[in-house]
C-alpha positions as CSV (number, residue, x, y, z in Angstrom):
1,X,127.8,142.6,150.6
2,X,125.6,141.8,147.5
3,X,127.1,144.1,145.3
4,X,130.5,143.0,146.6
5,X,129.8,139.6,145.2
6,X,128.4,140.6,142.1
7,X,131.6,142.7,141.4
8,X,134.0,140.0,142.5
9,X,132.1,137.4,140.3
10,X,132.0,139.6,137.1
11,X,135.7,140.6,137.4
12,X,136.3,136.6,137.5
13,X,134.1,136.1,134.3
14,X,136.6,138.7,132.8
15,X,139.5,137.5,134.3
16,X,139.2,133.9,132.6
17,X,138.2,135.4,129.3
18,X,141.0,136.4,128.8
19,X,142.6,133.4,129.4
20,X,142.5,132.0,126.1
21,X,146.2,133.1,125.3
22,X,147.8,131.5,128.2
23,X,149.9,128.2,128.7
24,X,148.4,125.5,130.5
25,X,150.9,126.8,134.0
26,X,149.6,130.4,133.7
27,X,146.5,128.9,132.9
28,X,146.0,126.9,136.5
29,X,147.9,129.4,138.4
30,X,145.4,132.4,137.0
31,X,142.2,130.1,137.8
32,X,143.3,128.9,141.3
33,X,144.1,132.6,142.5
34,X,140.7,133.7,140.9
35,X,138.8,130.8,142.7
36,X,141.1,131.5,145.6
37,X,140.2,135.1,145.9
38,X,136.6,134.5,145.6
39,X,136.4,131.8,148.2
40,X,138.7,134.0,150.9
41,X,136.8,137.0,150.9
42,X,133.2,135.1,150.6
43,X,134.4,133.0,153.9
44,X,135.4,136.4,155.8
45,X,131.5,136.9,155.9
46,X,132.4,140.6,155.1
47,X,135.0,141.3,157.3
48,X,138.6,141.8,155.7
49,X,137.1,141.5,152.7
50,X,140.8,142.3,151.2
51,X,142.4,140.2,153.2
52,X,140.6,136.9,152.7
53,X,140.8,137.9,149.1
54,X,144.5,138.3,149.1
55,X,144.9,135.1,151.4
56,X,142.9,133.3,149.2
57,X,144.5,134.5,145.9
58,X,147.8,133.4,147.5
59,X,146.8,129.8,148.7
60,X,144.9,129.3,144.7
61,X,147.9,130.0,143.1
62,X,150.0,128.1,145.1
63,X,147.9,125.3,144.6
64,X,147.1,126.0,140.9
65,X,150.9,126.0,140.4
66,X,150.8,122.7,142.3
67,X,148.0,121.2,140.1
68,X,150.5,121.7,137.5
69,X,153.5,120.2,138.9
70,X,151.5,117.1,139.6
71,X,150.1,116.6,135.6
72,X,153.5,117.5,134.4
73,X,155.0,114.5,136.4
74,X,152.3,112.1,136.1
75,X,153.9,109.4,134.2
76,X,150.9,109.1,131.5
């Protein structure tokens, strides 16, 4: 389990490094399905590892593309 958090939280690090290139949409949407991942396969407490982390990834991007919606229509 240890090691499986230590991978998932390097492959984050290099995930958002790379993120420098990105609009602000891709932007959000990357870093809520990264976050997403992260929290769905830590809260299966190590079983369906995947599955959390695919739920998860789903549920961050959706609300990373949310985020976005919302400070594109804010009327500041």
């Amino acid at each position: 389990m240890r090691r499986t958090v230590l991978v998932l939280v390097a492959g984050s690090a290099l995930l958002l490094s790379g993120c420098s290139g990105l609009d602000r949409q891709q932007a959000y949407i990357g870093g809520g399905a990264v976050i997403g991942a992260g929290v769905g396969a830590l809260s299966t407490g190590g079983t369906g590892l995947l599955k959390g982390a695919a739920v998860g990834a789903a549920v961050g991007a959706a609300g990373g593309y949310l985020v976005d919606r919302f400070w594109r229509s804010a009327p500041y």
